[in-house]
Backbone bond lengths (Angstrom), bond angles and torsions (degrees), N, CA, C in turn:
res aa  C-N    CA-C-N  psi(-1)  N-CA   C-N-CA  omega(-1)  CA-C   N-CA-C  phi
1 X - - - 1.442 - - 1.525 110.34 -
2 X 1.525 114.73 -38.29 1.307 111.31 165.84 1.546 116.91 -42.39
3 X 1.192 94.65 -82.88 1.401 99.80 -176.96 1.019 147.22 -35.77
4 X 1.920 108.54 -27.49 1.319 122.09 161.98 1.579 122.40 -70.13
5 X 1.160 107.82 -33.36 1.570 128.20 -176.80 1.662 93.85 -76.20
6 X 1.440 129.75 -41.36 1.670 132.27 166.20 1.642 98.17 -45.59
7 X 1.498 119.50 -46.65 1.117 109.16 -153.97 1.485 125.06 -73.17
8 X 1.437 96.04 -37.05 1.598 132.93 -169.67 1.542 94.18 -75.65
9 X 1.706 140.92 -36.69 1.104 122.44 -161.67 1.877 96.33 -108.44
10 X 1.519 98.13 -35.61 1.917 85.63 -167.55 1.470 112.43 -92.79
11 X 1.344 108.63 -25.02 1.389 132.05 -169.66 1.605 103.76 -72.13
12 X 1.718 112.82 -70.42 1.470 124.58 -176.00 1.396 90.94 -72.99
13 X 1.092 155.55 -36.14 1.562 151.82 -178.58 2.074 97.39 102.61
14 X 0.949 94.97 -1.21 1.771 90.56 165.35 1.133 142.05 -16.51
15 X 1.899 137.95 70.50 1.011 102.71 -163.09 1.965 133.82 -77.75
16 X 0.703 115.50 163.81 1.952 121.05 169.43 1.375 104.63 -73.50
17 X 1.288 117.08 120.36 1.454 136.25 -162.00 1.497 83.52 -96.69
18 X 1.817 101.49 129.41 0.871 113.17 177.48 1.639 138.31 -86.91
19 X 1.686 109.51 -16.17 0.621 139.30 -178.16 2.022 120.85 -81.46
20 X 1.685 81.80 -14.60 1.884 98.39 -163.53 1.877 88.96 -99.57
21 X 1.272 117.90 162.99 1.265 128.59 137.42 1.575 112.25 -62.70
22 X 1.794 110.68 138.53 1.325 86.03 -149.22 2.107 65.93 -108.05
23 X 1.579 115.71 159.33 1.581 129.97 -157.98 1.426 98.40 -166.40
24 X 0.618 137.66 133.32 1.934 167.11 120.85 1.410 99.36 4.93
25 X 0.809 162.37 61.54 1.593 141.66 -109.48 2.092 90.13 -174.53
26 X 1.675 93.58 -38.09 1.414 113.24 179.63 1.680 131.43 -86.49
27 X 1.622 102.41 -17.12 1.402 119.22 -178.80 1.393 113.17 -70.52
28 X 1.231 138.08 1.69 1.372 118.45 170.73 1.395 96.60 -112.96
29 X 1.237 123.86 1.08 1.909 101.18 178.62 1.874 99.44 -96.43
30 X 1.532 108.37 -17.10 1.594 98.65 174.32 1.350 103.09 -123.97
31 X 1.452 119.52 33.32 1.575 101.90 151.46 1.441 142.28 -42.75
32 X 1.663 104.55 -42.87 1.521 135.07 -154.26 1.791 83.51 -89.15
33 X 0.970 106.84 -39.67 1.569 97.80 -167.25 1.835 114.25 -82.42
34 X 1.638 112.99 -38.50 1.018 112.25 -172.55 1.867 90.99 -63.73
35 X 1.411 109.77 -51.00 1.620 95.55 -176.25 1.123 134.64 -59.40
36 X 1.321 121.12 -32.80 1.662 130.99 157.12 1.806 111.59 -60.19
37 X 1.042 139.15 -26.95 1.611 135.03 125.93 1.356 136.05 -25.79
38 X 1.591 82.73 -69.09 2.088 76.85 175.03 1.601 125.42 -71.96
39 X 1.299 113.18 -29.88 0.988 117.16 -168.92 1.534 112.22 -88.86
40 X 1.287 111.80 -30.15 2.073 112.53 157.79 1.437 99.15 -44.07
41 X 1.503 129.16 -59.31 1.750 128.59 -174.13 1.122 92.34 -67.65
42 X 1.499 138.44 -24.81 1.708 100.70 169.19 1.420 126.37 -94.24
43 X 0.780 91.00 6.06 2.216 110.78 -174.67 1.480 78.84 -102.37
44 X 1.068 154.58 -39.13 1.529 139.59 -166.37 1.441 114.86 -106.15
45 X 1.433 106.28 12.90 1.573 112.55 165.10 0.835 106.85 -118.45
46 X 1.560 133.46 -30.91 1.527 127.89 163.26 1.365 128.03 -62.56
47 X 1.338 107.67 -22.17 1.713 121.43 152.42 1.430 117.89 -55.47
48 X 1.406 123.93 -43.88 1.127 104.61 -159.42 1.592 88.23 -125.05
49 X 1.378 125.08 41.43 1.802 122.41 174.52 1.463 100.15 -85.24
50 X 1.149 136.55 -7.03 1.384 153.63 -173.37 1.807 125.98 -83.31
51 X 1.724 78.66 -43.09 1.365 95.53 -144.74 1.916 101.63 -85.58
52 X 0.965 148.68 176.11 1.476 152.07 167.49 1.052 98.72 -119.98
53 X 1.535 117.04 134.73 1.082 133.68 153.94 1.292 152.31 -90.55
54 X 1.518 92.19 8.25 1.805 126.11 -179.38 2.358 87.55 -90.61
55 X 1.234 106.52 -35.73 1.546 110.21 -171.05 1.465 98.47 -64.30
56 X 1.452 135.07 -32.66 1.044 146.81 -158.22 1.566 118.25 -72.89
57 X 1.692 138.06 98.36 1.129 115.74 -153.88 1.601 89.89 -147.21
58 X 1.690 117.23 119.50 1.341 124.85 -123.11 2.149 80.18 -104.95
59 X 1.207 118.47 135.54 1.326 121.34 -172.59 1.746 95.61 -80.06
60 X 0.893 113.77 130.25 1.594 124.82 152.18 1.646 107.64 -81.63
61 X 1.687 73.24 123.12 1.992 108.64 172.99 1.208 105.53 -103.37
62 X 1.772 113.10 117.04 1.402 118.38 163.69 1.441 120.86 -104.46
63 X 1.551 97.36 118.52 1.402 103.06 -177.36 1.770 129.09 -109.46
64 X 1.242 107.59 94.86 1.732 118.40 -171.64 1.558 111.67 -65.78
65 X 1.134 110.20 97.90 1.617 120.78 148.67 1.102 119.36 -92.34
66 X 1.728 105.81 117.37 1.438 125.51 154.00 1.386 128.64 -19.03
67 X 1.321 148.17 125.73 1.246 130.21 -173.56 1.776 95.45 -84.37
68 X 1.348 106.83 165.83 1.627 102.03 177.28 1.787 108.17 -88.34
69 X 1.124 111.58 158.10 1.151 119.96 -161.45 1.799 94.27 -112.49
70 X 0.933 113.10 141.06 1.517 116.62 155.57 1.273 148.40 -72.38
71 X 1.627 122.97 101.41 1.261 124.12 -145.44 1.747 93.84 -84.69
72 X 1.720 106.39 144.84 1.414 106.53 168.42 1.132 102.83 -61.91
73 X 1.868 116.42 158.79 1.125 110.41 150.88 1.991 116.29 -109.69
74 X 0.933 132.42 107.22 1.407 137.56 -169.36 1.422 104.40 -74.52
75 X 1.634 118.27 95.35 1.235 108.44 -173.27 1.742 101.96 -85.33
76 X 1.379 113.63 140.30 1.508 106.81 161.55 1.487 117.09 -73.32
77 X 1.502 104.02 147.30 1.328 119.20 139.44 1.607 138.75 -14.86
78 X 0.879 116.41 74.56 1.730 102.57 171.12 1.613 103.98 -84.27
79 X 1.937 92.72 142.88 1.560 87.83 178.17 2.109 83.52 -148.19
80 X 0.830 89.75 153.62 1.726 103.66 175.44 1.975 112.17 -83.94
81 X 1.401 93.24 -16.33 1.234 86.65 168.87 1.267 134.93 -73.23
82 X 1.241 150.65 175.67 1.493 137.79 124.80 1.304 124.33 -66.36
83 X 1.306 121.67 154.19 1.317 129.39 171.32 1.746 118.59 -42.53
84 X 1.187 89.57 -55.38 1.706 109.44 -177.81 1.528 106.07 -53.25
85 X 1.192 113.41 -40.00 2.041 116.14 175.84 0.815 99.42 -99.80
86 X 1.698 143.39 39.50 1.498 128.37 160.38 1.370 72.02 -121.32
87 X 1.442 159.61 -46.81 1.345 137.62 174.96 1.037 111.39 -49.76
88 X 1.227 146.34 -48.41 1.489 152.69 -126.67 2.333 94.90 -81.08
89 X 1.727 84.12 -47.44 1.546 100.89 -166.50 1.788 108.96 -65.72
């Protein structure tokens, strides 16, 4: 019950209403969750109780982006004429 009530206030960032009596009132809607929490950090420490972390030597990814290039902009022509009377002239 601790732990779930740890989970729900430090974990979820929950605050304790100050105004309420504060009661246990909350442990069965995040039971399932505070325990599926703790126990991922203990399945993920028993993974790595083995492992060294001095052995651990993290690969550098180089990633090349193109710089952007500047598209012309081709403004048209406005003309009041028509086509047909710019032949004519």
């Amino acid at each position: 019950m601790t732990k779930a009530l740890e989970y729900f206030h430090k974990i979820k960032g929950n605050a304790i209403d100050p105004t309420k009596e504060p009661t246990p009132g909350i442990i069965p809607y995040v039971y399932n969750q505070a325990y599926n929490y703790y126990y991922n950090l203990w399945l993920a420490a028993e993974a790595n109780k083995s492992k060294n972390l001095n052995d651990y030597i993290p690969k550098d990814i180089v990633v090349v982006i193109k710089s952007p290039q500047k598209q012309e902009y081709k403004r048209k022509l406005f003309t009041f004429l028509d086509e047909e009377d710019v032949d004519a002239k």
